[in-house]
C-alpha positions in Angstrom: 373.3 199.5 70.2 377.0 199.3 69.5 377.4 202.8 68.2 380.7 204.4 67.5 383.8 203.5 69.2 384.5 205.9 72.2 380.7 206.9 72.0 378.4 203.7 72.7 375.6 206.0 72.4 375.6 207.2 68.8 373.2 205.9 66.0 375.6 204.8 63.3 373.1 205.5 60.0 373.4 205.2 56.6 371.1 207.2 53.6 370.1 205.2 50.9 369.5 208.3 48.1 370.7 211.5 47.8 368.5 213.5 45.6 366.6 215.7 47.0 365.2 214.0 50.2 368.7 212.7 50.9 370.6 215.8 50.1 368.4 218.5 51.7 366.7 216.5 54.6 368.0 213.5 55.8 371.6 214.2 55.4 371.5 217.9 56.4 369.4 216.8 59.7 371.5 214.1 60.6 374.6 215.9 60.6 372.9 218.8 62.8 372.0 216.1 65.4 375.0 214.5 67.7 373.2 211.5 69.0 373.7 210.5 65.2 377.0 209.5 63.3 376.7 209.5 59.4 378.6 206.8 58.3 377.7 206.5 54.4 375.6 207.4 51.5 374.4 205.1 49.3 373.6 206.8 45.0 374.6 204.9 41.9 374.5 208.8 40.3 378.1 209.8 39.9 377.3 213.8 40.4 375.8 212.6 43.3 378.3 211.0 44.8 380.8 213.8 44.0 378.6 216.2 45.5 378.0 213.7 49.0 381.7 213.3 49.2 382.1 216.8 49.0 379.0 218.2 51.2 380.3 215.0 53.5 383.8 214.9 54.4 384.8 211.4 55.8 381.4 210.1 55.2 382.1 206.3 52.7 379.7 207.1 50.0 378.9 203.6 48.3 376.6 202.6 45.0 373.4 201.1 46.3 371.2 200.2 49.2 372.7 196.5 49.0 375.8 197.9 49.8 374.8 199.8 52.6 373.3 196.5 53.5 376.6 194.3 53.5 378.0 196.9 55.8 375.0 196.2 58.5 376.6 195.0 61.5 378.4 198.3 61.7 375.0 200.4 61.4 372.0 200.7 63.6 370.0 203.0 61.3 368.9 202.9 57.6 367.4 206.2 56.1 365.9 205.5 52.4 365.2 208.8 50.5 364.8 206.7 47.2 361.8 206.4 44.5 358.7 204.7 46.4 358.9 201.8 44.8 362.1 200.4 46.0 360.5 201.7 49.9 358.4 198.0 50.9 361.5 195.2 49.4 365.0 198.0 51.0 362.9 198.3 54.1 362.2 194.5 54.8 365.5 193.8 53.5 367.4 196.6 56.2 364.5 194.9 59.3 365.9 191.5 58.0 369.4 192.6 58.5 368.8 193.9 61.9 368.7 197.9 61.4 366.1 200.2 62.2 364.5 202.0 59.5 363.3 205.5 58.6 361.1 205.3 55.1 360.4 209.3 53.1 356.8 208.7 52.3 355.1 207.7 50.3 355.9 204.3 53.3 354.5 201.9 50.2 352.5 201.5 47.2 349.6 200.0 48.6 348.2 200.0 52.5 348.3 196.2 52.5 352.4 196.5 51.2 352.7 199.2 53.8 351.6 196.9 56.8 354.2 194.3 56.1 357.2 195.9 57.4 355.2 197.3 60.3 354.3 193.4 61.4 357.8 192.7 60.6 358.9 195.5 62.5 356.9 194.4 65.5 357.8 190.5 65.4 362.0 191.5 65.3 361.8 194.7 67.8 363.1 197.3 65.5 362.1 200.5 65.3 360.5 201.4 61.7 359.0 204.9 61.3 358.0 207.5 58.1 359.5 210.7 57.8 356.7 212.9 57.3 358.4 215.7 58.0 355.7 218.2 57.1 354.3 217.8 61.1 356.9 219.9 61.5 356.1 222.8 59.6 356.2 226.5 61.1 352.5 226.8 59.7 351.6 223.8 60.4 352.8 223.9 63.8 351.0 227.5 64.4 347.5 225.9 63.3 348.0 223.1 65.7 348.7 225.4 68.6 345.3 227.7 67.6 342.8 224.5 67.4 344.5 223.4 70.9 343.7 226.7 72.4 340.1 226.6 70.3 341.2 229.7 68.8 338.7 229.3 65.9 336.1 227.9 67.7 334.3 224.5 66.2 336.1 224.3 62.8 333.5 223.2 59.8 335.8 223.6 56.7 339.7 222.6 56.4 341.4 223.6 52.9 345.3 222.9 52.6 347.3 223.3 49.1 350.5 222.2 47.9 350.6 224.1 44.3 353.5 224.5 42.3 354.8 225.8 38.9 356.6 222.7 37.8 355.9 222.6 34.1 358.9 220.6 32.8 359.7 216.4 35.2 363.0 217.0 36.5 363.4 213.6 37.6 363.7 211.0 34.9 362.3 208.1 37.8 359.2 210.3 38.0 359.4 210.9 34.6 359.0 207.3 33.7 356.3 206.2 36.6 352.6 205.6 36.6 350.8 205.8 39.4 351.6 201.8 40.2 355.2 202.8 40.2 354.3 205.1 42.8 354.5 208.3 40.2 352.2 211.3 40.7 351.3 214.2 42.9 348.8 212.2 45.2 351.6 210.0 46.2 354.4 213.0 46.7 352.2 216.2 48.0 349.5 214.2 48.4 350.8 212.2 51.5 351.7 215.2 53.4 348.6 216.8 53.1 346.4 213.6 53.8 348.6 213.2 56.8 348.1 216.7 58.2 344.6 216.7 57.5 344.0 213.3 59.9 346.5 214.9 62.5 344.3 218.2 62.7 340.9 216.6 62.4 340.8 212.3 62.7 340.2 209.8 60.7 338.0 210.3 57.0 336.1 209.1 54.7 337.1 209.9 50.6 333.8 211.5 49.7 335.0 213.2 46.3 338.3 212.3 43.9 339.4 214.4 41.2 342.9 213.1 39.5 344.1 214.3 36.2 347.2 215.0 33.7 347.9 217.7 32.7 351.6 217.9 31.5 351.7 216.7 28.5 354.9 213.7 29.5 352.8 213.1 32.9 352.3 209.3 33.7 350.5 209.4 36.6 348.8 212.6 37.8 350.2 216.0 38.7 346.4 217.8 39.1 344.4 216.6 42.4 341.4 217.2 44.4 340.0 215.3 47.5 337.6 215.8 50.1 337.3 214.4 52.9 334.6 213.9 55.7 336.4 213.4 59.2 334.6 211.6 61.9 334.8 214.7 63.9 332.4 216.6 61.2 335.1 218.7 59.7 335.3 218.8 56.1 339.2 219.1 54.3 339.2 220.3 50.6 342.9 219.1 49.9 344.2 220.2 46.5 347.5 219.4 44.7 348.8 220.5 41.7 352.1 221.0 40.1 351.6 223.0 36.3 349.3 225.7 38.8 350.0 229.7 37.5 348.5 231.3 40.3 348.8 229.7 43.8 346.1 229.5 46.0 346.3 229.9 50.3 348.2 227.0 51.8 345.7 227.1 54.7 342.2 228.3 54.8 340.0 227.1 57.9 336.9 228.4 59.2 335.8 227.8 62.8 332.3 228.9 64.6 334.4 232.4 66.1 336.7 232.8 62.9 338.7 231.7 60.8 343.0 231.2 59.6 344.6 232.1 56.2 347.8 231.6 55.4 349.5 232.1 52.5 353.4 231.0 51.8 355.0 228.0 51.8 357.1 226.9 55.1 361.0 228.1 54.9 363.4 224.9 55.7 363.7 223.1 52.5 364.7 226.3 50.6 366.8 227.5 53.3 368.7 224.1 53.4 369.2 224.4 49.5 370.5 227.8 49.8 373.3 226.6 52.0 372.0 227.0 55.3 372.3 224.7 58.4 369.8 223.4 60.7 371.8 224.8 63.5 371.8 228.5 62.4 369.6 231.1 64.3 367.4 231.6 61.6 366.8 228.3 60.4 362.7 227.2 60.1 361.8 231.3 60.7 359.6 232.9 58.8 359.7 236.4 57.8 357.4 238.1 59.1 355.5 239.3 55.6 353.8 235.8 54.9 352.3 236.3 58.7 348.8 234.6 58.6 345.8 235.9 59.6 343.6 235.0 62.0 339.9 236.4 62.8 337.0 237.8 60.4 336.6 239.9 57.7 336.8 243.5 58.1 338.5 242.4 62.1 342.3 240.4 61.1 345.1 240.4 63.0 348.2 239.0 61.6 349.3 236.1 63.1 353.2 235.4 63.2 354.6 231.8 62.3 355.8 229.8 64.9 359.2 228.3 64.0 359.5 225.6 61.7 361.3 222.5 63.1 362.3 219.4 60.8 365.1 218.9 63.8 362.4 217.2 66.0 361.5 214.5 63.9 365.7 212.6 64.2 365.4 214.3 68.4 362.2 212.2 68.5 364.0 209.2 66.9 366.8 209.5 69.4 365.2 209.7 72.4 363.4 206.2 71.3 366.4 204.5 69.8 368.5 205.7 73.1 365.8 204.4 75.1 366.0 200.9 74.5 364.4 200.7 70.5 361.4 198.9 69.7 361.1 198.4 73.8 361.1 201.7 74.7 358.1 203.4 75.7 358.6 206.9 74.2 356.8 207.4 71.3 358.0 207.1 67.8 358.2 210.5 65.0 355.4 209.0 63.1 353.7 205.6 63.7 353.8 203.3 60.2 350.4 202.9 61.6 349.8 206.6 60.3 351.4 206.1 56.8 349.1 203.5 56.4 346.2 204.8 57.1 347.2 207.6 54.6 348.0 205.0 51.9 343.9 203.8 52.6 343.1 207.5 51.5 344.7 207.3 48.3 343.9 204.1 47.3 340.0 205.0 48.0 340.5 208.0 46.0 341.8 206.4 43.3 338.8 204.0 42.8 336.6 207.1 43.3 338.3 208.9 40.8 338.5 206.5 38.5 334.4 206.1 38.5 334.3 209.8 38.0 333.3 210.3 41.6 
């Protein structure tokens, strides 16, 4: 690593998008975090680039990835936070040019696309990883630290929701895509909660699909239902849905003692849009009304959120860059390896769905 003059040390890195995952993750993280310099922002949206210029002071905000990519041998890091399908060719492309690369999910289109740039990865030594940043949720993280402690005793039934009033496409890209564009809910909400699910539990079998359209300019699907049977015997009811009028718990899991509800959705994206930092006190806490809670019926106890933490997913990257890249030892945010396995989940609920299964 070459890094910034004066500072050998700092990760040079350039976002490729600046919609939403570029304006309200990436960038916001990456300026929060000192081992990394943002050098530019690549969006061929003129508002865009007003507001990146603006938001971004000093930062060369250019049109495309391409030209992020002629300016390569002053990076060491590539973020793209653009639609899925440009994710498989800019991420070979930024491995080809020598960068290491941080790909939003969904990582591809298809798990045989996805594994590509992993092998890629591997043969040039570059780091590649997927920013699945909802491991890193406040709720998330408080149900990880109860099943470590066994809290709920031998969990039989995992149910995790991503439901949303979203009647009208704000984004003319998903506006336009099918679900072989990369379009659609399974792809977007879907991934995160696949993700979590094989986290929690393991890996899964697909043992029931539902996928459906229900806005009426909907290409791909914005209405979906899995379950899944993990090897471990747990059994995740995952539902997504983005035109739903009343939302149901975000977590619902019963163990053999008792069982975790929690309602809410995690605070950091909304914060970040409301003009908040990642440094500030409160940033990632919860208030303390959409506590969980935890035991049984007619015996809960309200469970307070543990502190949501986005930050750790570039600290993680850091450490492994700093370390030597691709050589280093310390483990990587999120192995492609996961996304990949995630992108077997869809694909097998897609064929099951599509038989009515």
């Amino acid at each position: 690593m070459t890094g910034t003059e004066g500072d050998p040390r700092t990760i040079r890195t350039a976002v490729v998008g600046y919609g939403l995952a570029g304006s309200v993750f990436h960038a916001p993280l990456l300026a929060a975090n000192t081992s990394y310099s943002l050098d530019a922002i690549a969006t061929s949206d003129a508002g865009r680039q007003a507001a990146a210029s603006s938001r971004l002071p000093g930062v060369e905000v250019v049109r495309d990835g391409a030209a992020v990519l002629e300016r390569a041998a002053h990076l060491d890091l590539v973020v793209l936070a653009t639609p899925p399908m440009t994710h498989y060719p800019l991420a070979k492309a930024a491995l080809e040019a020598g960068l290491d690369v941080v790909v939003d999910k969904p990582f591809a289109l298809t798990s045989g696309q996805g594994q590509e740039p992993a092998a890629l990865a591997q043969q040039l030594g570059r780091v590649l990883t997927v920013f699945q940043n909802r491991r890193w949720d406040g709720d998330f993280l408080t149900l990880r630290k109860l099943l470590a402690a066994q809290a709920l005793g031998k969990v039989t039934r995992y149910e995790s929701r991503f439901e949303r009033w979203s009647p009208a496409i704000a984004k003319a890209w998903k506006a336009r895509a099918t679900a072989v564009d990369g379009g659609g809910v399974l792809f977007d909400l879907g991934s995160h909660l696949i993700d979590q699910a094989l986290q929690l539990f393991g890996p899964a079998t697909v043992l029931h699909a539902e996928l459906t359209a229900r806005r009426s300019d909907e290409r791909a699907d914005d209405d979906a239902f899995l379950v899944l049977r993990h090897h471990s015997g747990v059994i995740s009811h995952l539902a997504m849905n983005l035109l739903c009028a009343q939302q149901g718990p975000r977590f619902r899991v019963l163990g053999s003692i008792c069982g975790y509800t929690k309602n809410g959705v995690d605070p950091q994206e909304p914060y970040i849009v409301a003009g908040g930092s990642p440094l500030d006190r409160d940033y990632g806490v919860e208030a303390p009304e959409w506590a969980g809670l935890l035991g049984r019926d007619g015996h809960l106890d309200k469970l307070p959120t543990e502190r949501g933490n986005y930050p750790e997913f570039y600290r993680i990257l850091a450490h492994k860059i700093l370390d030597g890249g691709a050589g280093s030892s310390l483990p990587l945010p999120v192995n492609p390896g996961d996304a990949v396995e995630v992108l077997r989940i869809i694909e097998k609920a897609r064929e099951l769905a599509s038989h009515g299964t």
